[in-house]
N, C-alpha and C positions, 0 to 999 in steps of 0.2 A: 601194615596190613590191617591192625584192629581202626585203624583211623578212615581207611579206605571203605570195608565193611557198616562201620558207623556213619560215611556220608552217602552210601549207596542207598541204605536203609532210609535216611533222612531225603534224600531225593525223591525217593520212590513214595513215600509217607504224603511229604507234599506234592507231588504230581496229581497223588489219589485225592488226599483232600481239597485241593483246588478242582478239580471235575465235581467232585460230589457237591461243592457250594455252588457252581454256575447249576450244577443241576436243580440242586435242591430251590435255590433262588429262583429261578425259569416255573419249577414247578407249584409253589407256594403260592407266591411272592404276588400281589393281584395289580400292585401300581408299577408294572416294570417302563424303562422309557423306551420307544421305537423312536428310530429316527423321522419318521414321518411327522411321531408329535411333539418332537421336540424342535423349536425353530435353533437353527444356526445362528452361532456370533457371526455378525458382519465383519468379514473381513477384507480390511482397504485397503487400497492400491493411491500409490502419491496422483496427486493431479500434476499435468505440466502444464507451464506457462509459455507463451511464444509471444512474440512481438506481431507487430502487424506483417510482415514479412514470412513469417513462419520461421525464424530462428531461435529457438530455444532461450527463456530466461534463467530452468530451471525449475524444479519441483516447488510446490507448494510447503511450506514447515509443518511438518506432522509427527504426531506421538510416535506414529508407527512408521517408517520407511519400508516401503511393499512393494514390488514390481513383478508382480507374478507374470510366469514366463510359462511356455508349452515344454514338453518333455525333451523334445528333440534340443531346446534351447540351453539344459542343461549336462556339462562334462559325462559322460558314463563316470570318470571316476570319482567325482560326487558322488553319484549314486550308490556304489562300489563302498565308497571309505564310511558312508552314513552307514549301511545296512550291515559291512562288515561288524562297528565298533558299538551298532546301538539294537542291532534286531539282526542277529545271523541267519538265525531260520527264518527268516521273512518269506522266502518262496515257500515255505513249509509250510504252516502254519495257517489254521484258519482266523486268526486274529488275535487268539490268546494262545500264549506257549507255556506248559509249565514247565519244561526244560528249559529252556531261556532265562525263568526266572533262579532254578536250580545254579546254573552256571553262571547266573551274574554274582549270584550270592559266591557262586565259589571262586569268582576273579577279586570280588569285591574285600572278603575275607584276608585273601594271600596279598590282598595289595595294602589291606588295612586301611582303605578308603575306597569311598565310591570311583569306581573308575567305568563302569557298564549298568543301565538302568536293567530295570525287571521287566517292563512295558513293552511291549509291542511295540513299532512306530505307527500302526492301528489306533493302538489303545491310545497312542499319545499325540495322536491327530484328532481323535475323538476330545482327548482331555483339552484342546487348541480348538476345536471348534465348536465344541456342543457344551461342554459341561466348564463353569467354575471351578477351577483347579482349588481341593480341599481335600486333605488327606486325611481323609477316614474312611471305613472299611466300604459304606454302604457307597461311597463311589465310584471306589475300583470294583467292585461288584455291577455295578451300573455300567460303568465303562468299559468294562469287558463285554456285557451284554451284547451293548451296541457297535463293537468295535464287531463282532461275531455278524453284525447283518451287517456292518460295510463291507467287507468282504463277498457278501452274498451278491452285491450289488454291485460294486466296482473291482475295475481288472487292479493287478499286482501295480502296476506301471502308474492305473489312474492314482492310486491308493499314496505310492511312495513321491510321485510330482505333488500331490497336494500337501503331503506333509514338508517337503525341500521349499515349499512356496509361503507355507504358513511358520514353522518355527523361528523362534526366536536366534541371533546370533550374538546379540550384545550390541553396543555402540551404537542403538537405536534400529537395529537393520532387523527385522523381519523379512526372513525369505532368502531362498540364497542368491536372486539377481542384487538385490541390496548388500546382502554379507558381500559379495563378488566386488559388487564397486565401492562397499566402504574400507575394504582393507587390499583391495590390489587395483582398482580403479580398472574394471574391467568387464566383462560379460562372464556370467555362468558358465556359459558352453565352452569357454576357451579356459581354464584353470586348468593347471597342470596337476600331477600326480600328487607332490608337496604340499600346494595350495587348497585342492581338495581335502588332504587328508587334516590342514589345520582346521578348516572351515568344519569340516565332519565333529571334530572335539570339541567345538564350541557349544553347543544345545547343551552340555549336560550342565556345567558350571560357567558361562559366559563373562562374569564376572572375575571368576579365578583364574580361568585361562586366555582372558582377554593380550592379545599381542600385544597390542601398543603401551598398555601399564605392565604387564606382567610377562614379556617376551620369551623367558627361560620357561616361566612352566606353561606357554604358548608351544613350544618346543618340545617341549617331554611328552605333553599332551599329543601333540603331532609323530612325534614316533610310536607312541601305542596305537594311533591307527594304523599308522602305516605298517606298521607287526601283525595289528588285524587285520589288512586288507593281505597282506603273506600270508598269511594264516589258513584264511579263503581260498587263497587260488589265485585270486584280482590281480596280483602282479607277482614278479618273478622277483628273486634275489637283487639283480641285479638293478632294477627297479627301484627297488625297495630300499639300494645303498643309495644311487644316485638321488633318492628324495630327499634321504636324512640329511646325505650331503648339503643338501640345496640351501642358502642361507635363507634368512627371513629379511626378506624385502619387501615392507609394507610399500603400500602408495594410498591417502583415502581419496578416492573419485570426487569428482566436482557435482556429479549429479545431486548429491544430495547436501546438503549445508550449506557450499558455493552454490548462491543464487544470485543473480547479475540483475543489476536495477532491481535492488532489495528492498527500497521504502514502495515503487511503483507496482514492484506484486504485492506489496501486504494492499496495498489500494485497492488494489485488483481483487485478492481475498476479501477484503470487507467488506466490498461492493456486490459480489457476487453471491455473499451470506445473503445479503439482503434479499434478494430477489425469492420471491414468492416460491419457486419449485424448485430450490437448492437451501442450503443451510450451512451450517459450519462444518459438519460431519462429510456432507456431502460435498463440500469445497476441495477441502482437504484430503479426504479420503477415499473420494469417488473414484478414482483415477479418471479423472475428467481432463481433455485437452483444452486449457483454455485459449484462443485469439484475442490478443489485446489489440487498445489502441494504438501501442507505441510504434511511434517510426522511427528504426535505428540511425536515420542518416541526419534528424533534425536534434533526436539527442545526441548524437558525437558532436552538433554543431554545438548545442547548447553546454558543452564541458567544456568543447573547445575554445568558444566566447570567453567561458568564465577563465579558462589558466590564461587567456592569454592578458583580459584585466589586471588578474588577481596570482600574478605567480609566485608571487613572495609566502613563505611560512610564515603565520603570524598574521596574513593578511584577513579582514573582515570574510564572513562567508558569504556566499549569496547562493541566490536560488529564481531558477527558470521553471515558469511553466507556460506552456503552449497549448491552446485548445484551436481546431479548427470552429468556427462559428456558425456554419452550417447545420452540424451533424453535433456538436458538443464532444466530438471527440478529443482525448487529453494527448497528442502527439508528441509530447516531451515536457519530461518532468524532471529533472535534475538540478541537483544538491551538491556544493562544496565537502557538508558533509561525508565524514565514512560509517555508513552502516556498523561497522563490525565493531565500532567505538563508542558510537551512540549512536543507538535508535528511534530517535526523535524525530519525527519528519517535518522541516520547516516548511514545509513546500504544502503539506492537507493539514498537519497539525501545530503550526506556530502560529499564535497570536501576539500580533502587532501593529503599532500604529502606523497608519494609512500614507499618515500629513494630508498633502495637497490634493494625492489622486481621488481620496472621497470628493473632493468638490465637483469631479463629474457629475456625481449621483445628487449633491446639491441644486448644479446648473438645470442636471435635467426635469429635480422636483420644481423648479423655478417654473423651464417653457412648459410645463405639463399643466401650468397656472395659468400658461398665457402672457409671462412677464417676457417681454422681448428683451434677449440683451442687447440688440444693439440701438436700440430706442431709450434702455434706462440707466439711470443715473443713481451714483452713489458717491461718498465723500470716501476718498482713499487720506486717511488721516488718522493720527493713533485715535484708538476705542476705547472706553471704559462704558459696563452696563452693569446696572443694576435692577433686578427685575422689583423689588420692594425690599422696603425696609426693611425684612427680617434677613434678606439674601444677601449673600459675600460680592462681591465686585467681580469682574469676570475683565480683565485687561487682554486686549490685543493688538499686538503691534504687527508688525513687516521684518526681515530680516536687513539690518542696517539700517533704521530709521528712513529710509527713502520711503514720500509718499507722493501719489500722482496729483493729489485733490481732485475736483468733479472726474469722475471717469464711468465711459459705460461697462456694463456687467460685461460684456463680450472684450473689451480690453482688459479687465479687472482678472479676466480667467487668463489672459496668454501674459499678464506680469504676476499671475499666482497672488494676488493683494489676500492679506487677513483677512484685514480690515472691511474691505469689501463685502467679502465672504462671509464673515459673523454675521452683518446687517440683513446679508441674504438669507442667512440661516433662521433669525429672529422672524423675519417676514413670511416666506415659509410654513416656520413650523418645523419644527424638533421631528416630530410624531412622522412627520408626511417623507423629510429626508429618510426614517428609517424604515416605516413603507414604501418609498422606491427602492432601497436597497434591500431589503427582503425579495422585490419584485425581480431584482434585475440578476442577484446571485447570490447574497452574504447569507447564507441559509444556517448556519452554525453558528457563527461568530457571535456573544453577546452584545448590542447594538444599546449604547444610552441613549435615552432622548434627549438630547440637550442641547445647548446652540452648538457647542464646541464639537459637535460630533463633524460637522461641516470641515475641523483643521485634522479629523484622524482621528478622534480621542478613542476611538474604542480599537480596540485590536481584533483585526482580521487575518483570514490566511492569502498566503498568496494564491492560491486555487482560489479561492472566492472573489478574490480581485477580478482574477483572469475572467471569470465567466461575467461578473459583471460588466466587461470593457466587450466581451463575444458577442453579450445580449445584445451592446450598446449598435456593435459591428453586424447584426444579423438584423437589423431595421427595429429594435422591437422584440423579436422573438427570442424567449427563452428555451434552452434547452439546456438538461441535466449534465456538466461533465459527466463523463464515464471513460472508463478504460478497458470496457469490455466490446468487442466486434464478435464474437462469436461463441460456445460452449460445444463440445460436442463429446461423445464416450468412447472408451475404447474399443469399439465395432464403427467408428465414424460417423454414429449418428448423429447431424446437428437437436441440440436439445435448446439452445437458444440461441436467438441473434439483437442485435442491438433493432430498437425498433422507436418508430418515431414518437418522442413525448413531449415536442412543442409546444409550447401554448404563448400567446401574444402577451407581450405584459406591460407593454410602454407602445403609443402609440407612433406608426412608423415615421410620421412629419417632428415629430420629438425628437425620436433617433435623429434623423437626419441634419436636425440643429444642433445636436449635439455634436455630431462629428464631424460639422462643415466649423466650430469653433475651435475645436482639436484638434481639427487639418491645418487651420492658421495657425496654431500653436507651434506647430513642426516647423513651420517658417518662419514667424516672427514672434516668437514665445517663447519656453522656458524649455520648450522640446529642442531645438533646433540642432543640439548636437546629437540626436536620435537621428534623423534628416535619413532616409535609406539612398544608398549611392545612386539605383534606377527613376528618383523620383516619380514613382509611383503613387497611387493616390493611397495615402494612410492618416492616422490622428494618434494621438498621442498627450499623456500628464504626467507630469512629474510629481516626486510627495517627496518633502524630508523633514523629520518630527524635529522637535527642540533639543539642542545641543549635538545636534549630528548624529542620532543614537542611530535612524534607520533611515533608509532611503532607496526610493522608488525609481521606475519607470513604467509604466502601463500604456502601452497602445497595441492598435489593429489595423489590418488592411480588413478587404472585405474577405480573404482568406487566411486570415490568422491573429489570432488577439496573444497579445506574449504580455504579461510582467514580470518585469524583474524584484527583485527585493535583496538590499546589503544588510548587515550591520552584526553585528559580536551575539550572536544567540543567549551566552550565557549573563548578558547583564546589560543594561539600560548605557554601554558605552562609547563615548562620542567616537567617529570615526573621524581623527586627525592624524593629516603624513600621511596616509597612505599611498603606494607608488608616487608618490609625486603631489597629492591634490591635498592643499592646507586644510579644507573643512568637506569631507565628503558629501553631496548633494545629489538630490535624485539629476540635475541637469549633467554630472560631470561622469562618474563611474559607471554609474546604472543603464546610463544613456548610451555611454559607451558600448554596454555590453550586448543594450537592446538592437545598438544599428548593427556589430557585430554579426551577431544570432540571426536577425532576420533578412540581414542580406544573401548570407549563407540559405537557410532555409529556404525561401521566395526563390532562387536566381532561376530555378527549370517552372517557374511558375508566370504565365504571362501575366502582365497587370492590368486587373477589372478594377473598373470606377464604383463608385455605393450608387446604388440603382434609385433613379428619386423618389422621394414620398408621394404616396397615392394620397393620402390625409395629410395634406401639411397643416401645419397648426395655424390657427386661428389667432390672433393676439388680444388683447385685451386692456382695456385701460386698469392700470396700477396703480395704487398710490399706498406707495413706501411709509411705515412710521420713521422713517429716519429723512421724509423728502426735504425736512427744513431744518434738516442740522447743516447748520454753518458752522465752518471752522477760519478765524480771522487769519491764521496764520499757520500754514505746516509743520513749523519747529514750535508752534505754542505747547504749553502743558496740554496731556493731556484733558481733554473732559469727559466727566463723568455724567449720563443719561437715566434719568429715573422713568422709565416707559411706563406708559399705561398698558393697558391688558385691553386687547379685544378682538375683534376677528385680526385674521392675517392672511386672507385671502378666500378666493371663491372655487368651489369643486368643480375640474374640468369637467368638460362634456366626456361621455363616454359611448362608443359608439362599437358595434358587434360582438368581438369575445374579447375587447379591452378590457378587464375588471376596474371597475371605480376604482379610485387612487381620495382615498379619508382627507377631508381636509380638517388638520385642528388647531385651535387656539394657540397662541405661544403660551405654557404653563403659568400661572399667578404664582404656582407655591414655592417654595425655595428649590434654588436650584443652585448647587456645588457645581464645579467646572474642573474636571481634570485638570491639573498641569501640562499644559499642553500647548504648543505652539505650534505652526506649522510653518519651517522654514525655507524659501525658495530663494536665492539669490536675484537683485536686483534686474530687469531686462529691459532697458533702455530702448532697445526695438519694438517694444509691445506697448509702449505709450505713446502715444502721437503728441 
């Protein structure tokens, strides 16, 4: 009885002195906050991802997992077991209760731990959207203020959906469409009585009563609501038994964590940061729908290519990417790789050697000079160069010692010759090769100047291959891979669309040279086990660096540029045995994979020809520093060239919105030469 009388007193004591502070406060007090001057925390909603199709990839990765939903889209008994176990007088109450906080203290006490807060869900909506959560006196004083004129302003209903949408539940889930599908993979409106009542316990201690570490006091938790929500009125006995009854059966939803073509959305995220009227915050957090570029039915081709190569455990990885050439859209981008293992994406973020397929970018700095291949001449015969005295020796051979002797540069590309190739590269210009490839796509990649860059030496990605061989396939024109088709918000508004950002970067009678020598190559070159079943009009290079470490395919039709890329990500190592093939080679596996992929892909695609050049190129007389190397014999020792230094050729014409293309010296100063070869197996059909 004395103890009753001593907490009445104390009830009533604090009821009174909590009026006389919001009063006194109200009445003093000259900097109080309104909600009008105080701006709102942003609060974010996931973005979704979609394929070009519009099938779901999955959310965006965010701090916060948010899917704010309308009232109607949440259980009543959500509502019911929240307001039971956290704010009973909710319908009473104009924002601040001092009863409320009277009888938490007195559950809190008999329980000997917090089991019921003091807060409004007013107050603690306020504290979630306006104020810096800091416990000192002058902010629950503040927060009470303003929880006092949300109330003024919005209904009971708007009041308790914005708090169910905004709190925290633990396991990353803000909100309860998110708490709903991280622990029962499900929709808010559909939770049952049980499920509501665990999810209602969560907000106070998240961490402690987290199900899935801490399932027992998950469960204890879950019955004192469910006692609160009996308590109420919300449910009957009966009710009340069958909840307790109900075992705990989590499920965590795929919506959020499970994200499908995981490395092609972070693409997608990082792409879309970029852009001028979005951000990171805004990617992520916007609840933005975004449309990519992916085509679901060319990436199942491109997996399926790849297991059906590559089905052994233990086998080399590889990786596909497909841009259409038109548009620079990226329509399939897939990895051996597993995301959930390593997140390393070989396919925009691996760098590695090229081998052979840069010699594209070589040939094309060549005709862009005016050097005709099939007019010029070069000695297919081992190489040694030394630019001066002070420089290390730079050797280059062929793989197998097979050499052609005198061969033109147009036969020199479909038997993939080094040798060739280096001479080409010295003549040239170092400088001018990695100005055409800057032009054409390697826009990241660190590019050396060096002769060797012409066998691969620098490492690129396979995204940047692709768009280089797209450029190659688009006459000339470059355009930016992307993987974005569209942006729009959760009212449907489109807020961006892909839009055209062409520009000419090689002139289109270049292209045209280029890829009527890469079309031979598919026949009588190093491509020829690429060959597409429809013999359709395509082109096509192969690359494999020294000792077998990596190896290529890269070609186009006039609607689609694909490279392939093999080899061990984690280490510089040779790819020998594999299913069957003694020395892995861009002609053998990669090529496999390429005819594979884009037979599949192409077969509902009729086949267009490469439309001719409006500018063909113009040729010009050349004269090679290497026109009077004589070699007396193919198996002789190598020899070694001490070259002079001077021009290396003349700057093509340029003519409307082709940008000049630099022509520069080959360097005097010393020059180091990666280790680096670039191996292509012998092709007896490409030497006449």
């Amino acid at each position: 009885m004395a103890f009753s009388t001593v907490f009445a007193v104390f009830a009533a004591t604090t009821c009174i002195t909590a009026g006389l502070l919001l009063y006194g406060t109200a009445r003093y007090l000259g900097d109080l906050p309104t909600l009008d001057a105080i701006k709102a925390r942003q609060i974010g909603e996931n973005s979704s991802v979609f394929d070009s199709r519009g099938k779901s990839l999955g959310v965006l990765a965010n701090d916060e997992n948010r899917q704010p939903v309308d009232s109607a889209d949440i259980s009543p008994w959500m509502k019911q077991g929240t307001v039971a176990i956290e704010d009973r007088r909710f319908y009473e109450h104009g924002g601040v209760d001092p009863q409320g906080i009277v009888r938490a203290m007195a559950r809190n006490l008999a329980a000997g731990r917090i089991v019921q807060g003091g807060s409004t869900l007013t107050q603690q909506l306020i504290s979630q959207i306006y104020i810096v959560k800091e416990r000192t006196f002058d902010r629950k004083i503040r927060e009470a203020l303003l929880a006092i004129q949300l109330e003024d302003r919005f209904t009971k209903d708007e009041i308790l959906t914005a708090y169910l949408n905004t709190v925290f539940y633990g396991n990353n889930a803000y909100g309860v469409e998110a708490a709903a599908q991280t622990y029962f993979a499900k929709r808010a409106k559909d939770l049952t009585i049980a499920q509501a009542a665990l999810l209602s316990g969560l907000p106070q201690l998240p961490s402690q009563y987290d199900p899935y570490a801490n399932p027992k006091a998950a469960l204890a938790r879950r019955a004192e609501v469910i006692a609160a929500m009996l308590d109420s009125g919300d449910i009957t006995s009966a009710q009340a038994k069958r909840a307790n009854a109900e075992p705990l059966v989590l499920k965590r939803g795929q919506i959020y964590g499970a994200v499908k073509e995981s490395f092609f959305v972070r693409l997608v995220a990082d792409e879309l940061s970029t852009q001028p009227d979005f951000g990171v915050a805004a990617v992520r957090a916007g609840g933005l729908q975004i449309t990519t570029t992916l085509d679901p039915r060319l990436q199942a081709a491109a997996r399926a290519a790849m297991r059906k190569i590559l089905p052994t455990p233990g086998d080399p990885d590889a990786v596909i990417v497909s841009i259409r050439p038109k548009t620079g859209a990226i329509v399939a981008m897939a990895s051996t790789r597993n995301f959930s293992k390593d997140q390393f994406d070989l396919a925009s973020q691996g760098r590695r050697q090229p081998g052979s397929t840069f010699k594209t970018i070589t040939l094309a700095t060549a005709i862009e000079q005016g050097i005709d291949p099939s007019a010029t001449t070069y000695m297919s015969a081992p190489f040694s160069w030394t630019p001066d005295d002070n420089s290390p020796t730079w050797t280059v051979a062929t793989a197998g010692g097979e050499y052609a002797g005198p061969i033109s540069l147009e036969n020199a590309t479909l038997a993939s010759d080094n040798t060739v190739y280096a001479q080409l590269a010295i003549d040239v210009g170092p400088d001018n090769i990695v100005n055409m490839a800057r032009r054409l796509g390697v826009r990241q990649a660190t590019l050396d100047p060096v002769p060797s860059i012409t066998l691969g030496s620098s490492g690129v990605s396979p995204l940047e291959m692709t768009s280089v061989y797209a450029t190659i396939a688009n006459g000339g024109v470059y355009r930016p891979p992307t993987a974005l088709k569209s942006v729009a918000n959760t009212d449907g508004e489109v807020l961006f669309t892909a839009r055209d950002r062409s520009v000419r970067v090689l002139q289109d009678g270049v292209a045209a040279e280029v890829t009527r020598i890469l079309g031979e190559n598919m026949h009588a070159g190093t491509g020829t086990g690429a060959l597409l079943s429809d013999n359709r009009p395509e082109a096509g290079k192969t690359g494999t660096t020294d000792n077998h470490t990596d190896a290529w395919f890269c070609g186009f039709t006039p609607d689609l540029a694909t490279c392939i890329w093999m080899g061990y990500p984690e280490a510089t190592r040779p790819m020998q045995g594999v299913e069957g093939v003694g020395s892995v080679s861009g002609p053998t596996l990669p090529a496999d994979i390429w005819h594979l992929y884009m037979d599949e892909a192409l077969k509902n695609t009729p086949p267009h020809s490469f439309p001719p050049p409006r500018k063909p190129v113009a040729w010009r007389t050349f004269d090679s520093r290497f026109a009077d190397r004589v070699v007396s014999s193919l198996s002789a020792p190598e020899i070694t060239l001490k070259m002079p230094t001077g021009p290396t050729g003349t700057a093509p014409q340029t003519t409307g919105d082709l940008p000049p293309a630099p022509v520069t010296t080959a360097p005097p100063t010393t020059v180091t030469e990666p280790p680096v070869t670039s191996v292509e197996p012998a092709t007896t059909a490409a030497v006449p």
